[in-house]
C-alpha positions as CSV (number, residue, x, y, z in Angstrom):
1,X,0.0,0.0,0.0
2,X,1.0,3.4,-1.2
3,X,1.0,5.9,1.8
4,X,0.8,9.2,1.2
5,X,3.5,11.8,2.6
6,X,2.3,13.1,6.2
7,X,3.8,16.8,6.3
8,X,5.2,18.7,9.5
9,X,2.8,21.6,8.9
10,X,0.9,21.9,5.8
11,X,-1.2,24.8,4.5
12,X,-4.8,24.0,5.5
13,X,-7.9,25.7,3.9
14,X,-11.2,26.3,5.4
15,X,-13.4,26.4,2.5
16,X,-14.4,30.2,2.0
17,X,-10.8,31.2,1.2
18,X,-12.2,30.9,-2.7
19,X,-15.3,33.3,-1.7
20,X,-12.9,35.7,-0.4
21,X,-10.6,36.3,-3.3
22,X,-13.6,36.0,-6.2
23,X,-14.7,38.9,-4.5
24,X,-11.4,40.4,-4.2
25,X,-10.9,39.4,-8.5
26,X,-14.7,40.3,-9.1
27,X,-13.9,43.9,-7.9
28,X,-10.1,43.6,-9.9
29,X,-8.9,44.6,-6.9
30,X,-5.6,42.6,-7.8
31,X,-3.1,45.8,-7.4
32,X,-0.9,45.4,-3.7
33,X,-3.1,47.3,-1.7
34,X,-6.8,47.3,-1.2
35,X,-10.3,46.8,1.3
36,X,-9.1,43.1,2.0
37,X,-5.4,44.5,3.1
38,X,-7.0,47.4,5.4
39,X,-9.5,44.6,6.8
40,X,-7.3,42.1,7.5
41,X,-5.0,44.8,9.8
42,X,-8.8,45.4,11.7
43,X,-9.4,42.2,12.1
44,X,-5.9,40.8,13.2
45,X,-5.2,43.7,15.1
46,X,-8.6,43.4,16.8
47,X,-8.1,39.4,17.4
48,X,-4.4,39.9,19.6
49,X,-6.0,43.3,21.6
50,X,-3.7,45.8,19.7
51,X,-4.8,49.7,18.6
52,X,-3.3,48.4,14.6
53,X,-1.5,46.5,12.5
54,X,0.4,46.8,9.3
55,X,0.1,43.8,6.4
56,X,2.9,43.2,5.4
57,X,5.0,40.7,2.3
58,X,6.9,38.4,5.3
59,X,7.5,38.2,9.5
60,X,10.6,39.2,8.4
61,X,10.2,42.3,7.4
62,X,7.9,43.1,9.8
63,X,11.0,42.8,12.1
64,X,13.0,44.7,10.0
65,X,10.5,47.5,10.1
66,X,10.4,47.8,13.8
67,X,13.9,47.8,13.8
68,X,13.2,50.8,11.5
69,X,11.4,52.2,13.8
70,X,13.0,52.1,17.0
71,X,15.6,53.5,15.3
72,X,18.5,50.7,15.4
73,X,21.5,52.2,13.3
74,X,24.8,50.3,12.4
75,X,27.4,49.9,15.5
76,X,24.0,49.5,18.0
77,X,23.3,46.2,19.8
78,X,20.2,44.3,20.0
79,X,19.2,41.1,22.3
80,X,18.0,38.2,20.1
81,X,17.1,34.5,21.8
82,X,19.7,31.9,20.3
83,X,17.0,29.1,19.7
84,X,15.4,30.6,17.0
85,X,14.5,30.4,13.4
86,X,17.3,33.0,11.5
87,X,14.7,35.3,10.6
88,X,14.4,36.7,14.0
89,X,18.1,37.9,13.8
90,X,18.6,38.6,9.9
91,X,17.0,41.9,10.4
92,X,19.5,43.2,13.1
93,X,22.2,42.4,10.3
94,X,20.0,44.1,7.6
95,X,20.6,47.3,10.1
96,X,24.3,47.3,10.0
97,X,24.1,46.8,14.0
98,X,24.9,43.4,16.0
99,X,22.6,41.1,17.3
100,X,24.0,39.6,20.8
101,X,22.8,36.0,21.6
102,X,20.5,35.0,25.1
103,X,20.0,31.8,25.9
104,X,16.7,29.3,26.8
105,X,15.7,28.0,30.0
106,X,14.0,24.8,30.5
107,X,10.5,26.4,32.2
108,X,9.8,27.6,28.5
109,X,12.4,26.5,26.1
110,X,12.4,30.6,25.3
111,X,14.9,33.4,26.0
112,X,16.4,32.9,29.8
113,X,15.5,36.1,31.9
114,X,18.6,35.0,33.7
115,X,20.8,35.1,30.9
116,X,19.1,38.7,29.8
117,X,19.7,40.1,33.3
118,X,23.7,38.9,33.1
119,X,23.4,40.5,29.3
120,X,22.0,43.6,30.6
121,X,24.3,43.8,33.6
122,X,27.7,43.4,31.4
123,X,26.7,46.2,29.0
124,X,25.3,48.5,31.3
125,X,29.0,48.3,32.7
126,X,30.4,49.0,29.1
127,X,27.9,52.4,29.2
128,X,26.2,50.6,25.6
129,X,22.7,49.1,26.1
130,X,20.6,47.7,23.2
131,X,18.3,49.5,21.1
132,X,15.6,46.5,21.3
133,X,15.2,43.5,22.5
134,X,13.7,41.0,20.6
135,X,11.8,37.8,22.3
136,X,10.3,34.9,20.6
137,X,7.7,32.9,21.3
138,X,9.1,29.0,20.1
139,X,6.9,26.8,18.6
140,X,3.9,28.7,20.0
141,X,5.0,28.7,23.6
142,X,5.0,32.4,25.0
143,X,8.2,33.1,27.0
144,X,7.9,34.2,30.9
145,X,6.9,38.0,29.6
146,X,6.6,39.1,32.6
147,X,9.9,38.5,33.9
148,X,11.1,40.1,30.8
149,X,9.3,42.7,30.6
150,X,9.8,43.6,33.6
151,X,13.9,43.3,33.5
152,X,13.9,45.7,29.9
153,X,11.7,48.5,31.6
154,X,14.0,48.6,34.3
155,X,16.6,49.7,31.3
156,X,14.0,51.0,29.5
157,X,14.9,49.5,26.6
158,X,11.8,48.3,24.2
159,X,10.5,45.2,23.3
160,X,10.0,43.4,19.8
161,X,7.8,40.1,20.6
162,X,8.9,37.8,17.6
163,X,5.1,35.8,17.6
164,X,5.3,34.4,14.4
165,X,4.6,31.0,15.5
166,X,2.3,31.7,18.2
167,X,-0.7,33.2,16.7
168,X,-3.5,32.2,19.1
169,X,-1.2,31.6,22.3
170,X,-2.8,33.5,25.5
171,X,0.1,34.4,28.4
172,X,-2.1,35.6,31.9
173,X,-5.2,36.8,29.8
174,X,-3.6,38.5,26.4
175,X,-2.8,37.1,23.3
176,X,0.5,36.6,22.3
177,X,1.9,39.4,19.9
178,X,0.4,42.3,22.3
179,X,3.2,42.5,25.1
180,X,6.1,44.4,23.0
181,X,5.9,47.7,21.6
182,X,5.8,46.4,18.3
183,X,4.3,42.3,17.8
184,X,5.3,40.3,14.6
185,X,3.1,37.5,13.4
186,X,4.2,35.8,9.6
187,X,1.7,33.8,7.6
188,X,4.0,31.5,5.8
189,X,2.9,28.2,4.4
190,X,3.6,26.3,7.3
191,X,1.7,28.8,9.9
192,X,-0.9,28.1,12.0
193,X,-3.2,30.3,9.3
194,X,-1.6,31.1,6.4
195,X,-1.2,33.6,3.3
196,X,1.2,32.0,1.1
197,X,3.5,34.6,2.2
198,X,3.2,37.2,4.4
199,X,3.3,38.8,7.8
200,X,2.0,41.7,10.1
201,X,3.2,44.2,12.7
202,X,1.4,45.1,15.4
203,X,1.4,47.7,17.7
204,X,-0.9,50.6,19.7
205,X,1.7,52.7,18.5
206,X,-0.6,54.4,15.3
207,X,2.0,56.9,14.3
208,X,4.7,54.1,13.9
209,X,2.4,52.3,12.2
210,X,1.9,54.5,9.7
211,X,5.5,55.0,9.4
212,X,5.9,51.3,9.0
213,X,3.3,51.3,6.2
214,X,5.4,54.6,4.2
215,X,8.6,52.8,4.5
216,X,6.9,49.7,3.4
217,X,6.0,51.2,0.3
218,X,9.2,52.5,-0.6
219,X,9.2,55.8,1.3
220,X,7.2,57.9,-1.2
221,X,6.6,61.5,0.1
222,X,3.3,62.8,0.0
223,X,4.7,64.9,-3.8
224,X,3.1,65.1,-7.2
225,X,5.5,63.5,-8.2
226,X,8.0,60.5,-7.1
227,X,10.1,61.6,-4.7
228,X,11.8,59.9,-1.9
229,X,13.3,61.0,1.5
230,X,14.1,58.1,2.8
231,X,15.0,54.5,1.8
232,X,11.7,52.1,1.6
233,X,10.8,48.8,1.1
234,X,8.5,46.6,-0.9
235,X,7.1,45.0,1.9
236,X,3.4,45.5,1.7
237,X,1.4,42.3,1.6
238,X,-1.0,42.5,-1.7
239,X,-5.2,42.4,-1.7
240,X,-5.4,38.9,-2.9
241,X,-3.4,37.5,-0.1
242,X,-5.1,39.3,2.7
243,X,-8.2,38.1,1.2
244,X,-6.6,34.8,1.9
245,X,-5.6,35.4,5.7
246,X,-9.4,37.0,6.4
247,X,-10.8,33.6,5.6
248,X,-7.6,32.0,7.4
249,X,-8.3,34.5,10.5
250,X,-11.7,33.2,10.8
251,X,-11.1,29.6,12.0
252,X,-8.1,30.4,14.0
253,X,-9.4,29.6,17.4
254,X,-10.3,26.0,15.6
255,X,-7.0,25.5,14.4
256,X,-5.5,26.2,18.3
257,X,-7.6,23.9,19.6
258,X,-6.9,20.9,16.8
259,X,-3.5,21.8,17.2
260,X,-4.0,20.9,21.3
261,X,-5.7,17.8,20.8
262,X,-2.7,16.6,18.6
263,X,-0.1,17.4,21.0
264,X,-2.5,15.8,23.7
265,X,-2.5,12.3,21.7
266,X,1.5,12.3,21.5
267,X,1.9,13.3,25.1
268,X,-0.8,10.3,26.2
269,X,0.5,7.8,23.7
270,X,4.4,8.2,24.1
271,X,4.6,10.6,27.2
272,X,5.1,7.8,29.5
273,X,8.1,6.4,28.1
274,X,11.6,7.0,29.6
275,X,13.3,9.7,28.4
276,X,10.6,11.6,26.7
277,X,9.7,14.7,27.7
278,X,7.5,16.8,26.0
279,X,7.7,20.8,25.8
280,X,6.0,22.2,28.7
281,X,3.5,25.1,28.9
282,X,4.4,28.1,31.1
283,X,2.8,29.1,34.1
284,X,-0.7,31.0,33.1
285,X,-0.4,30.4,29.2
286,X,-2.0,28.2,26.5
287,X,0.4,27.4,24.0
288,X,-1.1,27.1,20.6
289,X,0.7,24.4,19.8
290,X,1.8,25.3,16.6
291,X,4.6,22.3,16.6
292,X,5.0,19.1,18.7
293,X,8.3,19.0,20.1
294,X,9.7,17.2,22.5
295,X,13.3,15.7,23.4
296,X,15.2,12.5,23.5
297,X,17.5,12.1,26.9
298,X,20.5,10.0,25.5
299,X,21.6,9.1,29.0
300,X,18.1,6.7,29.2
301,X,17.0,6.1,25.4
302,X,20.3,4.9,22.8
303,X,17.8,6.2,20.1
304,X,18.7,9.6,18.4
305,X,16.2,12.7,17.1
306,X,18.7,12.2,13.9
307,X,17.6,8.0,13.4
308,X,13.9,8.6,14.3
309,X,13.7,11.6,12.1
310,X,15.5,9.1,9.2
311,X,13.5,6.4,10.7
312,X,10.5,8.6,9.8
313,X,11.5,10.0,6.7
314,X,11.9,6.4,5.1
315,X,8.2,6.0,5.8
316,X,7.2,9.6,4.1
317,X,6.5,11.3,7.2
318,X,8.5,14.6,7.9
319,X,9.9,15.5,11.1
320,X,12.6,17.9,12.1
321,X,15.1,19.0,14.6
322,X,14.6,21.9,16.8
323,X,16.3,24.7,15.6
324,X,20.0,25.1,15.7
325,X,20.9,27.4,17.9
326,X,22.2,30.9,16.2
327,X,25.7,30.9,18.4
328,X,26.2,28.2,16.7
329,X,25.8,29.4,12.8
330,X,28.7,29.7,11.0
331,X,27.1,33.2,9.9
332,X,27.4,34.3,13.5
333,X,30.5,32.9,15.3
334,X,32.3,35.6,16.1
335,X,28.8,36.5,18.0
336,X,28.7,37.3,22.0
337,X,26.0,35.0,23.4
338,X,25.2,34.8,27.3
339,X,24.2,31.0,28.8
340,X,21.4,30.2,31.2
341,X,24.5,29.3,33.7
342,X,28.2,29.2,33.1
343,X,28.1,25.0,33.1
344,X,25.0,24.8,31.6
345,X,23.9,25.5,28.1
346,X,20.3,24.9,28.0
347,X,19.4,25.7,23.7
348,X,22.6,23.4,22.7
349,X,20.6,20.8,24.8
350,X,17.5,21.6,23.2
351,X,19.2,21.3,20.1
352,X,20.9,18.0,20.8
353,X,18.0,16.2,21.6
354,X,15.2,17.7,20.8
355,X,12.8,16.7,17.9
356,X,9.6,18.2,15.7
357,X,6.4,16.1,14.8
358,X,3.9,16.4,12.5
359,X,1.3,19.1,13.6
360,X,-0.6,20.2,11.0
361,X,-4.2,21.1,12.0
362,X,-5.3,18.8,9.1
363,X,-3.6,15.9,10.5
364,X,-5.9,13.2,10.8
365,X,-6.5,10.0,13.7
366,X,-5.3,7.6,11.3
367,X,-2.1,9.8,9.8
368,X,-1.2,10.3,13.5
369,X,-2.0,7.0,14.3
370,X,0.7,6.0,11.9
371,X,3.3,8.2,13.4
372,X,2.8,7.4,16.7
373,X,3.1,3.3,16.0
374,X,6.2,4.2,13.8
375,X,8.3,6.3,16.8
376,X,7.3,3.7,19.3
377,X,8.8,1.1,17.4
378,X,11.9,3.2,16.6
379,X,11.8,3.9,20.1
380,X,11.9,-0.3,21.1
381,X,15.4,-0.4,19.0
């Protein structure tokens, strides 16, 4: 029998994305901006608890943009978490300034406020904080905000939450994406809702906002004519797409909770064994649960993420490792990074062991059903 490919996280549709964009080609709105791209700001921004938003072409650049904004210039600093995706650090580079590394703790898997207190300590003593600090929420997990928060307004330095994979997470009461001055959320294919591309900046800052949106449309002053005081961008996110994320937007609280009940059926069907251990849920927050993750303890299972993941793959189902930590990237060794502790490095262990299931919110019993009989046999080795 011929099994079909079981993806990590697939694009999944919810049936009126077609009724969106006919409506959106019916009215040839088709150009980069129109009602659907000013509707899907209202409606995001009014989904996390924020004053606006900003569509924009990738979560990328809506990093880069509030980099923009705060006004990050080459030779400045900024704090960036070490277990992330590269996007949340490319940005800093894009600015001619230096991103400086913080490492996880266990509680969360996200940026140690340990780690950012010894960060903030040592350049305070240099006389040179950051410009921004930028936290991620992993795999839908929001970071201990509070403690973070509350660590950055001591400095007074701002805060750029990198939510991109946590669209639908809820930390004490409020939606991820809201606790920063500035929120990024990306809607790439393998999102929780998706636009084929894209992203969106948040913020109840409306003036920056609107700045965001000038620069994002390569800077043109308000002339009869083209003329530019400033360098832009082409980062706007076009009408069709938005059309696309509106109808996304609509079943996201759906797609949280399908996400839940997959990570559920993992934790009851392999949580018990040795070794396993899942990735936990702060204190006070749902976790959307974008991705299932979990790690391997070599010192109780001889089994590595690298031959379940191969184990996998020769069956056509995809998993992954968790992400390599960016101290570690070739592109950034010369990079100053700050551990947890001094004898304990806690996203190399995350790295090491940790592995990525499939997720997808269109995952059915029987497709997970598969996955689960395939690790536990892996796991028997």
């Amino acid at each position: 029998m011929n099994e079909e490919k079981i993806l990590l996280s697939p694009p999944h549709l919810t049936g009126k994305e077609k009724q969106f964009m006919e409506e959106a080609l019916d009215s040839n709105w088709v150009a980069p901006l129109g009602p659907n791209v000013d509707l899907f700001e209202q409606e995001l921004a009014e989904y996390v608890g924020m004053k606006g938003a900003a569509a924009l072409s990738s979560g990328t650049a809506a990093i880069h943009l509030a980099l923009r904004l705060l006004n990050v210039q080459p030779g400045d600093i900024v704090f960036c978490p070490s277990l992330t995706f590269i996007a949340s650090a490319n940005p800093i580079i894009y600015e001619g300034a230096e991103p400086v590394f913080i490492d996880s703790e266990a509680e969360t898997w996200n940026m140690s406020p340990q780690a950012l207190e010894n960060a903030f300590v040592h350049y305070s003593q240099k006389g040179k904080l950051p410009k921004a600090v930028i936290v991620v929420n992993l795999y839908g997990q929001s970071a201990q905000l509070d403690q973070i928060n509350a660590i950055c307004e001591k400095y007074n330095v701002p805060i750029i939450e990198d939510a991109a994979e946590s669209l639908g997470t809820v930390y004490k009461g409020k939606k991820s994406g809201s606790f920063g001055r500035f929120g990024v959320f990306s809607f790439n294919g393998n999102k929780i809702i998706t636009t084929s591309g894209g992203g969106m900046l948040v913020s109840n800052d409306l003036e920056a906002l609107k700045k965001a949106r000038f620069l994002a449309a390569q800077a043109k002053d308000p002339a009869p004519y083209y003329e530019h005081s400033e360098i832009g961008y082409n980062y706007r996110l076009s009408n069709i797409l938005a059309a696309l994320g509106r109808a996304q937007l609509l079943q996201i609280e759906e797609r949280v909770e399908k996400r839940r009940q997959i990570f559920k059926r993992y934790v009851d069907e392999i949580g018990n064994q040795p070794g396993i251990v899942f990735m936990p849920e702060g204190k006070e927050s749902i976790s959307n649960r974008w991705l299932t993750t979990l790690t391997i303890d070599p010192k109780v299972i001889s089994v590595s993420p690298f031959e379940v993941i191969k184990a996998l793959e020769k069956e056509k189902i995809e998993a992954r490792h968790i992400w390599k930590p960016l101290h570690l990237q070739p592109v950034f060794k010369n990079n100053t990074f700050f551990p947890h502790k001094q004898d304990k490095v806690v996203s190399e262990e995350l790295f090491e062991q940790g592995l990525c299931l499939p997720s997808g919110s269109s995952l059915t019993e029987d497709q997970q059903d598969r996955v689960i009989k395939l690790i536990k046999q892996v796991l028997s080795r």
